[in-house]
N, C-alpha and C positions, 0 to 999 in steps of 0.2 A: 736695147737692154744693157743696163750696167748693173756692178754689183762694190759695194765696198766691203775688202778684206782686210784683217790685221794680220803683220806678219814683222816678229822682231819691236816690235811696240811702237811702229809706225802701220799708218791706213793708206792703203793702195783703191786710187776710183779704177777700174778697168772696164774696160767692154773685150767681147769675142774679137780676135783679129790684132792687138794691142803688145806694143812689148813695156815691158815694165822692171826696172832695175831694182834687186831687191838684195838683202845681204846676202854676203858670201856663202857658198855651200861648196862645202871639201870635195863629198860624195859624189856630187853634180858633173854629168860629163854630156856635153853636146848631142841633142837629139833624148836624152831624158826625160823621164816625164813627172812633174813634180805636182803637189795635189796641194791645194791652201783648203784648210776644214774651218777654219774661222772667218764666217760670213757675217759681216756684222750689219748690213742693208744687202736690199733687190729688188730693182725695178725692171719691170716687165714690158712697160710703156703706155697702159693703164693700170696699175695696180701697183702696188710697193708691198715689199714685206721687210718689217724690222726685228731684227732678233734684242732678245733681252738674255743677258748680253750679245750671244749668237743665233744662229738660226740653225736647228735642230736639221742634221741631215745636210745640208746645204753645201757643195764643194765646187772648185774652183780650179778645174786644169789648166797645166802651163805645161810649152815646153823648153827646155833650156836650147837658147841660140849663142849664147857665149855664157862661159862657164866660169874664165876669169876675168873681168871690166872692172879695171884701177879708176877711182874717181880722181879728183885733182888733188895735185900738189900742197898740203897745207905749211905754209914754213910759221917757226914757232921761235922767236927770239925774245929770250930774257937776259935783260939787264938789271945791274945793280948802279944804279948813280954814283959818282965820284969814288966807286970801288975799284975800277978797271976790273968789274968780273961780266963776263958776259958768254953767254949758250946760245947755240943756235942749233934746232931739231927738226925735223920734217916727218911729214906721216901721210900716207894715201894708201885712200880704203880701199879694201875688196870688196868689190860684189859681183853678182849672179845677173844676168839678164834672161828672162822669160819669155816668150810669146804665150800670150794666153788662147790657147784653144775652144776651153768650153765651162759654159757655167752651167749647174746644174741647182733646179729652187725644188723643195719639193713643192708640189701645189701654188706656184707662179702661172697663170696664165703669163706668156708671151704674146702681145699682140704688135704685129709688124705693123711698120711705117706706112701708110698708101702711098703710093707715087702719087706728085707732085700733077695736076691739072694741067693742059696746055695751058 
């Protein structure tokens, strides 16, 4: 079972069990429990459901496992040619890291994987 959410005007694919880096959140403190309501696909593993835009009811639990995760280093140098002016700036993002717990479709059958035949 996976499910695509929007969250910050990027799409997160996730499954149950999954950690997923998402923007920063102030409020968010380890062990938290955070809800995505914008379900934008979900699959069941025969069946799909697509929302137009979203899928009415449909949410998405995470828990927060680290609250602050700095991404990299971006360095930003502007020069001006034969001016001798030049800037040098740096920036790294905050975000949030989730484990996602549990998805919820309304009216998704779930059907599990069979195990594998000798």
């Amino acid at each position: 079972m996976f499910a695509i959410f929007e969250d910050g005007s990027r799409q997160y694919k996730v499954q149950p069990g999954e950690k997923v880096v998402v923007d920063y959140r102030v409020d968010a403190q380890v062990g938290d429990t955070i809800t995505f309501e914008k379900v934008l696909l979900a699959n069941g593993g025969g069946a799909s459901v697509i929302g137009l835009p979203a899928i009415e009811g449909a949410t998405i639990t995470g828990e927060v496992t680290n609250n602050l995760f700095k991404g990299p280093k971006l360095e930003i140098q502007k020069l001006r040619r034969r001016h001798a002016s030049k800037r040098h700036t740096g920036h790294r993002q905050k975000h949030t890291q989730v484990q996602i717990t549990g998805i919820t479709i309304p009216g998704l059958q779930v059907v599990e994987a069979e195990a594998a035949a000798n």
